[in-house]
C-alpha positions as CSV (number, residue, x, y, z in Angstrom):
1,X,0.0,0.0,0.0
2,X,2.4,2.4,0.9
3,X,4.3,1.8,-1.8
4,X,1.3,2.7,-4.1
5,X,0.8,5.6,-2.2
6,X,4.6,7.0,-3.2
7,X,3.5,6.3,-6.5
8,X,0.5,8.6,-6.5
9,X,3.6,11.7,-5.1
10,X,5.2,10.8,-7.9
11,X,2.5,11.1,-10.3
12,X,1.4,14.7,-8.1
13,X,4.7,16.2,-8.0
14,X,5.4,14.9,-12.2
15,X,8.1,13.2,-11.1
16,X,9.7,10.4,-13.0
17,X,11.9,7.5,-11.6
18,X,15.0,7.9,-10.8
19,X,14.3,11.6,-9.0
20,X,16.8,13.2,-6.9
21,X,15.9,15.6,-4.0
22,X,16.8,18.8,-6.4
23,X,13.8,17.7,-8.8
24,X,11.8,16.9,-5.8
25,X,11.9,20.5,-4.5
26,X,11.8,22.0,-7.8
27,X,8.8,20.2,-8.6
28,X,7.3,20.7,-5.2
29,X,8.0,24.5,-5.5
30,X,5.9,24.8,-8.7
31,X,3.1,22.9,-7.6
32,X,2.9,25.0,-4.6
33,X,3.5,28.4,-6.7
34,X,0.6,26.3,-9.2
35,X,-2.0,25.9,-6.4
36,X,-1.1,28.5,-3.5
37,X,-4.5,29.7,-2.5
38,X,-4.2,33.5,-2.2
39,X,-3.0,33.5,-6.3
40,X,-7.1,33.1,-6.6
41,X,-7.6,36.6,-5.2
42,X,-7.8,38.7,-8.3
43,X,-9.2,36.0,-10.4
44,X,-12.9,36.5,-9.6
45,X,-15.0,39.3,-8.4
46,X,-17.4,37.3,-7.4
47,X,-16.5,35.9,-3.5
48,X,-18.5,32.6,-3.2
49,X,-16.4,31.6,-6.2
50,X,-13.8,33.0,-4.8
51,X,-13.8,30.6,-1.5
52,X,-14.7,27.9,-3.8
53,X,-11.2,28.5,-6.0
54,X,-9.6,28.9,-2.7
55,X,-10.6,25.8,-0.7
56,X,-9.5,23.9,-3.6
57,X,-6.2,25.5,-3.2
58,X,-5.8,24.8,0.3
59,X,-6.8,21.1,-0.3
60,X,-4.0,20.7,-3.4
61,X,-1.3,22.2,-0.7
62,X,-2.1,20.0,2.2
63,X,-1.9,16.8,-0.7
64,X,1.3,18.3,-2.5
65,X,3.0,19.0,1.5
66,X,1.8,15.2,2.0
67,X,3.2,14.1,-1.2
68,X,6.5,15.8,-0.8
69,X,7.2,14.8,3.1
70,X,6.5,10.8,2.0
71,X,9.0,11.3,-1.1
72,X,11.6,12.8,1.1
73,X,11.2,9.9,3.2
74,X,11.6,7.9,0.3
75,X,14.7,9.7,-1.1
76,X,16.2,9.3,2.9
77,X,16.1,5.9,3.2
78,X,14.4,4.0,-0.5
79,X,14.8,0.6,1.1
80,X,12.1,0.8,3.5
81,X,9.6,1.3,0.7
82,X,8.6,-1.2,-2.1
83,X,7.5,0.2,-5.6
84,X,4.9,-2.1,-7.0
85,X,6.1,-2.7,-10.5
């Protein structure tokens, strides 16, 4: 299961194997740039779309944050988790 789930980060972040910590935090730093939730302030005038645009933003931060702590867990110590094939 887990190693499914490093899979998913992977597929998240568009990251390819072999990925070194570099093109994790490069990656990570555009996703974050992609989906930070106050770059939905001037989009809309209108504020119930506004919160909607935003929540969705603050939901794709917590998953990317989630996504780039398991890959740096991965990248510390690769051993402990199998990639299904």
């Amino acid at each position: 299961m887990r190693g499914q789930s490093v899979k998913n980060a992977m597929a998240l972040l568009n990251l390819k194997e072999p990925f070194n910590h570099e093109d994790l935090l490069n990656q990570y730093q555009e996703a974050c740039r992609k989906w930070d939730p106050a770059r939905y302030a001037g989009h809309t005038n209108n504020p119930g779309k506004y919160m909607q645009m935003y929540k969705k933003g603050e939901s794709k931060t917590k998953e990317i944050q989630s996504a780039f702590e398991l890959l740096q867990q991965f990248l510390e110590n690769p051993d402990t988790i199998k990639l299904p094939e």
